[in-house]
C-alpha positions as CSV (number, residue, x, y, z in Angstrom):
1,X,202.8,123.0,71.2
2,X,200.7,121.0,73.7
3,X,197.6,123.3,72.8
4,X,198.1,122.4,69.3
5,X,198.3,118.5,70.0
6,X,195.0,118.9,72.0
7,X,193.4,120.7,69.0
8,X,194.3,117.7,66.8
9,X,193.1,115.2,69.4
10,X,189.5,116.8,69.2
11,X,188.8,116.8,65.8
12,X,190.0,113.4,64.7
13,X,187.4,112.2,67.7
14,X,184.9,114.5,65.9
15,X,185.9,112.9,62.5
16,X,185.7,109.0,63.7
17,X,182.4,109.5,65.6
18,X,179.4,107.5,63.4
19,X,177.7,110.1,61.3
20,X,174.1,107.8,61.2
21,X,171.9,107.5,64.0
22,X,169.5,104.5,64.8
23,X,166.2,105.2,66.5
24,X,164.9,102.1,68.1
25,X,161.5,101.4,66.9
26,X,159.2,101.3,69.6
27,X,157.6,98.6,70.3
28,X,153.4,98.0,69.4
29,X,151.2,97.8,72.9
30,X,149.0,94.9,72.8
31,X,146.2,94.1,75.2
32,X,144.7,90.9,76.1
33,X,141.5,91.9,75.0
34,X,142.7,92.5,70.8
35,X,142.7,95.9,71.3
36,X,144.0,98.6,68.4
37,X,147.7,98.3,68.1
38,X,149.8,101.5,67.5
39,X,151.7,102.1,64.7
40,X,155.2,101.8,64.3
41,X,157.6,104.3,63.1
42,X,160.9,103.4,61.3
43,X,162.6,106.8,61.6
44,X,165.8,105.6,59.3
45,X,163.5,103.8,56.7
46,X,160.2,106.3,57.2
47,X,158.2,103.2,57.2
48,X,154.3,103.1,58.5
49,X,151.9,99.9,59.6
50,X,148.5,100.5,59.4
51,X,146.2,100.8,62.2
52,X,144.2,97.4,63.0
53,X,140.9,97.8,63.8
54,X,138.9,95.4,66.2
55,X,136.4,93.2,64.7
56,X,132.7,94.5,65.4
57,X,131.4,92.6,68.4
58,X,127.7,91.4,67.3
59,X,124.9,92.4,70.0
60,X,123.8,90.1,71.9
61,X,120.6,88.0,71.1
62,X,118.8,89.4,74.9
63,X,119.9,93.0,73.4
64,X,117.6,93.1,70.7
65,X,113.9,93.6,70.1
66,X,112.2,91.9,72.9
67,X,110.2,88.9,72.0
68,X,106.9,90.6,73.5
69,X,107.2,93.5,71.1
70,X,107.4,91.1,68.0
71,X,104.4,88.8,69.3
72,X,102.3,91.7,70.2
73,X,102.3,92.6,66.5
74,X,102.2,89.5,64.7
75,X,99.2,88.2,67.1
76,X,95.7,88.4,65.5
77,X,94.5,92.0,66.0
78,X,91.5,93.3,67.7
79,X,88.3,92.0,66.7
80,X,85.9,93.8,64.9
81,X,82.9,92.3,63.2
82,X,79.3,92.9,62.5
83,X,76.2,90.7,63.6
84,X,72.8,90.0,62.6
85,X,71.2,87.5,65.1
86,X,67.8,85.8,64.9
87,X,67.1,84.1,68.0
88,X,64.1,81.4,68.6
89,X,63.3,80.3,72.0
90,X,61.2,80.2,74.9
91,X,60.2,83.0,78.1
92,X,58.9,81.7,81.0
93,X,57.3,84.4,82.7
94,X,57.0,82.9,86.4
95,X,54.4,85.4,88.0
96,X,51.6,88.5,87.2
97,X,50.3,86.6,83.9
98,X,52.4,83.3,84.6
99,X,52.4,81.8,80.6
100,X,55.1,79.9,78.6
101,X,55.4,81.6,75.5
102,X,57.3,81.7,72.0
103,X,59.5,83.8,71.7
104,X,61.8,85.2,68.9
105,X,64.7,88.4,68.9
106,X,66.1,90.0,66.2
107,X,69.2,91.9,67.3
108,X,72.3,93.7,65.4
109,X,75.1,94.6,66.5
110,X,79.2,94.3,66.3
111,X,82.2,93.3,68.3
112,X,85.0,95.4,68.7
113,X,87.9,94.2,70.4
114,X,90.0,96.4,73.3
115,X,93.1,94.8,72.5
116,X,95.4,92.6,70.3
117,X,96.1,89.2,71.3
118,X,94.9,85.8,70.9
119,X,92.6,86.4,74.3
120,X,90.4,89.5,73.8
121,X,88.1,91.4,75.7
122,X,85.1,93.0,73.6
123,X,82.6,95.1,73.6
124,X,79.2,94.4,72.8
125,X,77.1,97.3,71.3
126,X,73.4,95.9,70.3
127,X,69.8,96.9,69.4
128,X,67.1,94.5,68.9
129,X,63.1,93.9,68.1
130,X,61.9,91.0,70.7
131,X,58.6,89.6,69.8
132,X,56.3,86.9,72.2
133,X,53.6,84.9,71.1
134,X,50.8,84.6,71.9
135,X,49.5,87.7,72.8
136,X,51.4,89.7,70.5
137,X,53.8,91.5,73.0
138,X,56.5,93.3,71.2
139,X,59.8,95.1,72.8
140,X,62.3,97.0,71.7
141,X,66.5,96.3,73.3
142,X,69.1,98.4,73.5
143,X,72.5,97.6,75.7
144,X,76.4,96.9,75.3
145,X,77.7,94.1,76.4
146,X,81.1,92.8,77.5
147,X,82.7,89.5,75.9
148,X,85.8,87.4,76.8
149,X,86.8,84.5,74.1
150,X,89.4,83.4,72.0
151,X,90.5,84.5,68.8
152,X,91.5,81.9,66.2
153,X,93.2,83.1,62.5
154,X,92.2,81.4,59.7
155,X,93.7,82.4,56.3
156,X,94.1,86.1,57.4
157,X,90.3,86.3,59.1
158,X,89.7,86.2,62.5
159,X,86.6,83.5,64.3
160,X,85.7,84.1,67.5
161,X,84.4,81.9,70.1
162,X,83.6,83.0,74.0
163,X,81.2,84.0,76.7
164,X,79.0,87.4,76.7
165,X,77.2,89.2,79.3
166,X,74.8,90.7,77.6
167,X,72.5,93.8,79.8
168,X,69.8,95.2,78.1
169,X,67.0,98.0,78.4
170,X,63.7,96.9,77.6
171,X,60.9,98.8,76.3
172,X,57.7,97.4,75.9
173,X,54.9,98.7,73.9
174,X,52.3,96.2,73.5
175,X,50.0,97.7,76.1
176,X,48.5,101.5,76.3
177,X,51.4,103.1,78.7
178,X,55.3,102.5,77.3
179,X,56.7,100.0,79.8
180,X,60.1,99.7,80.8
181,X,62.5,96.6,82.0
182,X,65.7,94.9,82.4
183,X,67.0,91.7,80.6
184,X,70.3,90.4,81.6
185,X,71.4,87.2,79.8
186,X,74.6,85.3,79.2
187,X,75.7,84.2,75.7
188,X,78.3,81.4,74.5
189,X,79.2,81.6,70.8
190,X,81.2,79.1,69.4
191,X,84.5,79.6,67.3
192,X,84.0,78.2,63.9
193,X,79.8,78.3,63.2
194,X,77.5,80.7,63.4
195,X,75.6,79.7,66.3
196,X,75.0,80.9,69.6
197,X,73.6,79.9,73.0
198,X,71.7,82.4,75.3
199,X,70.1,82.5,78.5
200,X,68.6,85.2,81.1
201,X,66.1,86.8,83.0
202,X,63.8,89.9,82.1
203,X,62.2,92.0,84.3
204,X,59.1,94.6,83.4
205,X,56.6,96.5,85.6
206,X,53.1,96.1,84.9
207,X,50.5,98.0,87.1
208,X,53.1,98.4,89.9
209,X,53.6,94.8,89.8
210,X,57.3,93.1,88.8
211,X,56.6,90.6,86.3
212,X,59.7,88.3,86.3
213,X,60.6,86.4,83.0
214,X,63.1,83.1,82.1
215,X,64.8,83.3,79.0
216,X,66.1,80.8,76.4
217,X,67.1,80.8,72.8
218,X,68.8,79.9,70.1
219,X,70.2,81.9,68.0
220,X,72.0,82.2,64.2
221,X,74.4,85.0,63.1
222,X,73.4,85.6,59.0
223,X,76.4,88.4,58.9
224,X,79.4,85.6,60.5
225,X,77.6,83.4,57.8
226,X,77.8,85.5,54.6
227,X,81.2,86.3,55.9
228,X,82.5,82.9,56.4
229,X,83.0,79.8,54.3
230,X,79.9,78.7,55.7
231,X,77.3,79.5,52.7
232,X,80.0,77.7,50.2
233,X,80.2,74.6,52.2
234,X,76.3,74.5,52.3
235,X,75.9,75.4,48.2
């Protein structure tokens, strides 16, 4: 009888207990920084957020490019031009045959510049005829010289004005026997016309003897003039 009454007792408690259970959502972790929140599950509904993503952080300005790359490639780049001088002046020659004579040089040549910038080193290649008067001496120069200057860009052309240092091998034939000298001059061109300042000193051996020469001239490129604005300024 008291089994019976205990049997009873357990299944009405069985009976009355709640037949739903209720899982507590769990709560989304947030961090100070707005970091991606976890999605919550409603296990009774079978509801689902959506993740949220972090806005993209922009990089910042000191993480891009750097500055030096960008003005290396939009400086003027390196310069290369032709020239065709014609340089009047005067040699001194100060011992041997001591005389003042006229002198003119015909040179060509070109520029070609080491590097990009708006300060360039360049190199100098040149050949030239160099004729003295009177006494008919005539020469032939060969050299390459070094040049620093500035570069200046002018509607998508590049001028150039600076100082050269111009050494030459000289080779004179005006006599019976080839003779054989040095002329080492320095040369200012300016930036926006076609002339050119130079100045040096030559030296050739006659009959064992150093003759010693002054050098000064004047000079006018025709090929920075027929590529410049130059001849439609003049015409």
């Amino acid at each position: 009888m008291r089994v019976g009454r205990l049997g009873g007792f357990f299944w009405g408690c069985v009976l009355m207990a709640p037949c739903s259970v209720y899982a507590q959502p769990q709560a989304a972790s947030s961090s100070e920084d707005g970091a991606t929140k976890a999605a919550v599950v409603n296990k009774a509904s079978g509801d689902v957020r959506p993740l949220r993503l972090p806005e993209p952080v922009p990089l910042p300005i000191e993480a891009r490019r750097p500055t030096e790359y960008i003005a290396y490639y939009t400086a003027p780049p390196r310069r290369v031009a032709p020239s065709l001088r014609i340089g009047p002046g005067i040699s001194g020659r100060v011992n041997g045959d001591a005389n003042v004579r006229y002198a003119m040089d015909f040179v060509l040549g070109g520029q070609f510049g080491l590097s990009r910038g708006w300060d360039q080193f360049v190199l100098a290649p040149e050949v030239g005829y160099s004729w003295r008067t009177p006494g008919r001496e005539h020469a032939l120069t060969f050299g390459v010289g070094l040049g620093y200057g500035e570069i200046e860009d002018e509607e998508g052309g590049t001028l150039f004005g600076g100082v050269f240092f111009m050494p030459r091998v000289v080779m004179d034939f005006s006599r019976d026997d080839l003779v054989f000298g040095l002329r080492n001059t320095v040369r200012w061109s300016g930036m926006e016309h076609p002339f050119s300042l130079e100045a040096g000193h030559q030296a050739l051996r006659f009959d064992d003897e150093l003759w010693h020469e002054l050098r000064f001239s004047l000079n006018f490129d025709i090929a920075f003039a027929l590529s410049s604005d130059l001849m439609e300024d003049l015409f």
